[in-house]
N, C-alpha and C positions, 0 to 999 in steps of 0.2 A: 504494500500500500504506500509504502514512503517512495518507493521509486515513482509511483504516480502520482502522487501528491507534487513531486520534485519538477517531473514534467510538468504537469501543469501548471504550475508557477514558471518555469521556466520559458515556459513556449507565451504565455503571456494572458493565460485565462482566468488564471488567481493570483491574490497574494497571501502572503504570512506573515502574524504577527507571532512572535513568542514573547509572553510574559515572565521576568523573573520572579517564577513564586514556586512554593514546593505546596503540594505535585504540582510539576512545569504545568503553563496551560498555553495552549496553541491554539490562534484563532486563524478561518481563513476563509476568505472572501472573496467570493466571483468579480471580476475585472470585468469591463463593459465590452470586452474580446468575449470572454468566459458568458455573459448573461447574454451576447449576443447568439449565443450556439444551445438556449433554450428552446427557442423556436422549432429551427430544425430537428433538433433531438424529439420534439414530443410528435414533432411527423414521422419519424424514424419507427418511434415505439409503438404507434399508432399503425403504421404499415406491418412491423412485424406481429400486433396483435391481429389484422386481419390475415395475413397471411402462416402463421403458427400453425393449423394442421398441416400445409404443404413442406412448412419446411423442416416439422417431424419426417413425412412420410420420407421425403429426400434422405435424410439421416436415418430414418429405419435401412432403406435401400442402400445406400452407401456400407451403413454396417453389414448388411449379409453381402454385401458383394466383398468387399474388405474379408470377413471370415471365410469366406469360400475360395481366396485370395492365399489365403493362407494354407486351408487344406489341400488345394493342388502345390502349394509349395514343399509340405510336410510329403505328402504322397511323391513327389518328385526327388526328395531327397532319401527316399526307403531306400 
């Protein structure tokens, strides 16, 4: 989580404040880059919630094709 935390401040979406106090307390706040990419995000979430059975059923497929992937590998290595 600190690695992304670290981007995102980095890249220029949040900041950090750290307070000297025990236990440390760390505050961090979406930059106007950062609250600019809410928008899009909740079309994002909003696409993958319509689309969620399909892209189970893809991932079901993938995995037996993936496992079956395997056993002609297993069976080719006898």
């Amino acid at each position: 989580m600190q690695v992304t935390q670290g981007n995102l401040e980095r890249d220029g979406f949040a900041t950090r404040e750290i307070f000297p106090e025990v236990p440390p307390k760390v505050e961090y706040e979406l930059t106007y880059l950062g609250l600019s990419l809410l928008e899009p995000a909740e079309h994002l979430v909003a696409w993958i919630g319509g689309h969620g059975s399909s892209i189970t059923k893809a991932r079901e497929r993938f995995d037996l094709s993936q496992q079956a992937r395997v056993r002609e590998i297993n069976r080719a290595e006898r």
